[in-house]
C-alpha positions, 0 to 999 in steps of 0.5 A: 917733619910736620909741626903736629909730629914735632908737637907730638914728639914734645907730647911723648916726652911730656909723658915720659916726665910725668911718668917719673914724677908721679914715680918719684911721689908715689914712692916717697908715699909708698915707701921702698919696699912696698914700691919694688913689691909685687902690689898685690894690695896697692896702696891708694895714694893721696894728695900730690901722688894721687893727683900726679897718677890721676893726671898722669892717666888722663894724658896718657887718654888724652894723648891717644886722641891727639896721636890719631888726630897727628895721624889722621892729619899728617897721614892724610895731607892735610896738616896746614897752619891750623892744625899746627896751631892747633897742635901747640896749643894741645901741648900748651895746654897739657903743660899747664894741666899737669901743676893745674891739677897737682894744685887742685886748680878748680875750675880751671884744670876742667877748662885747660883739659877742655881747650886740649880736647877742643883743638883735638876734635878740630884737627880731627874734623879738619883732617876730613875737608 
């Protein structure tokens, strides 16, 4: 397996985590009832539940850009020591996103997001030369 599978592997399980986290604070907001209900009048969720979903929604936008770029690359032989580099650093940087935006990190959470799109767009590019 390449590197930028393996890291694409780390990713998915990544979101499967943050999945149950934002799970776990937006029930204790929620409540039972309301979370097993059927939601037809969902309640907004606030602080730390609201910013886990948010986060929890960009890595699921994020994670389809860089599941092509894992594609585009390994599909087409071109994954060498730069992509895997950029790779890690993708997942590198949506592991430092997710306290980021939980603790309201201004600037910075807009900075990490940008370096994990960044080295999305070069695998991206790279996979065409």
């Amino acid at each position: 397996m390449t590197a930028e599978l393996t890291v694409l592997a780390l990713a998915a399980i990544l979101q499967g985590l943050q999945f149950v986290l934002f799970s776990v604070l937006a029930n204790l907001q929620v409540g039972p009832k309301v979370a097993m209900g059927p939601r037809d009048n969902v309640p907004a969720l606030k602080g730390q539940a609201g910013r886990a979903q948010r986060a929890l929604s960009n890595h699921f936008e994020g994670l389809i850009l860089f599941t092509i770029a894992v594609l585009l690359v390994t599909a087409g032989g071109q994954a060498t020591g730069f992509t895997a580099a950029c790779a890690w650093i993708y997942l590198l940087a949506r592991l430092v996103y997710v306290p980021a935006y939980l603790l309201g990190w201004t600037p910075w959470r807009s900075v990490i997001w940008a370096v994990g799109f960044g080295v999305t767009m070069l695998m991206i590019l790279a996979s065409l030369f």
